[in-house]
C-alpha positions in Angstrom: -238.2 123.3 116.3 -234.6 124.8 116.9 -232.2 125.7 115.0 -229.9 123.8 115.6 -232.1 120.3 115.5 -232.9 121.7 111.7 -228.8 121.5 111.3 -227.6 118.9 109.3 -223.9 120.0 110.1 -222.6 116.8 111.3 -221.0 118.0 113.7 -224.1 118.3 115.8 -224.1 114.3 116.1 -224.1 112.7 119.4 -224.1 116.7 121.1 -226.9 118.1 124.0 -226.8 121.3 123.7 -228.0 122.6 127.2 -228.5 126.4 128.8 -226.6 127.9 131.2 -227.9 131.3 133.1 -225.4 134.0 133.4 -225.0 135.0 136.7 -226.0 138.9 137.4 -229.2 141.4 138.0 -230.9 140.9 134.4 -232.1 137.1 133.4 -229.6 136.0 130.8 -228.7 132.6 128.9 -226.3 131.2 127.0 -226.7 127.9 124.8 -223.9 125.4 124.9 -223.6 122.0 123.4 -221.0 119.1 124.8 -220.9 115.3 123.6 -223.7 113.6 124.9 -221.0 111.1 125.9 -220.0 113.5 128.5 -223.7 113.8 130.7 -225.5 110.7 129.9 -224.4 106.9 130.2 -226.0 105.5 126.4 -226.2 107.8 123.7 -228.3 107.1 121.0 -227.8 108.2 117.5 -230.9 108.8 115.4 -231.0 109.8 111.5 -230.9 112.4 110.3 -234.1 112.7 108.7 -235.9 112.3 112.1 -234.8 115.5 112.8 -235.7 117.6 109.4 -239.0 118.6 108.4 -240.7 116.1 107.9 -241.1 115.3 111.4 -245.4 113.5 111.5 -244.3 110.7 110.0 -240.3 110.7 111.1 -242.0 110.5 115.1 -244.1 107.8 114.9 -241.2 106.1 113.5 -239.1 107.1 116.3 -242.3 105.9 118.8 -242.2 102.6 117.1 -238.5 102.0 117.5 -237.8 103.5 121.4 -241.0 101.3 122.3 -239.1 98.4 120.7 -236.1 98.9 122.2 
């Protein structure tokens, strides 16, 4: 798991961070993050202890409630 889905700086809440390749001869990245607000139509805010360590039992939780939803 990433970094930055181990943050629990809230101001990671409701951000996708997404890659962007630097144009040029050599392969290069670099990671940006916007509101989820601004690429997707729904966001969905899950908490924050779905995305610490202790994810086995945090994602069947999240299964159960995306299948009821």
């Amino acid at each position: 798991m990433s970094a930055h889905m181990r943050s629990i700086d809230p101001s990671f809440t409701g951000q996708t961070v997404y890659v962007k390749r630097i144009e040029g001869e050599t392969y290069d990245v670099e990671f940006l993050a916007t509101a989820s607000s601004n690429i997707a139509n729904h966001v969905r805010h899950f908490p924050t202890e779905w995305i610490l360590p202790n994810m086995p039992e945090s994602l069947k939780k999240l299964m159960i409630t995306l299948h009821h939803s």
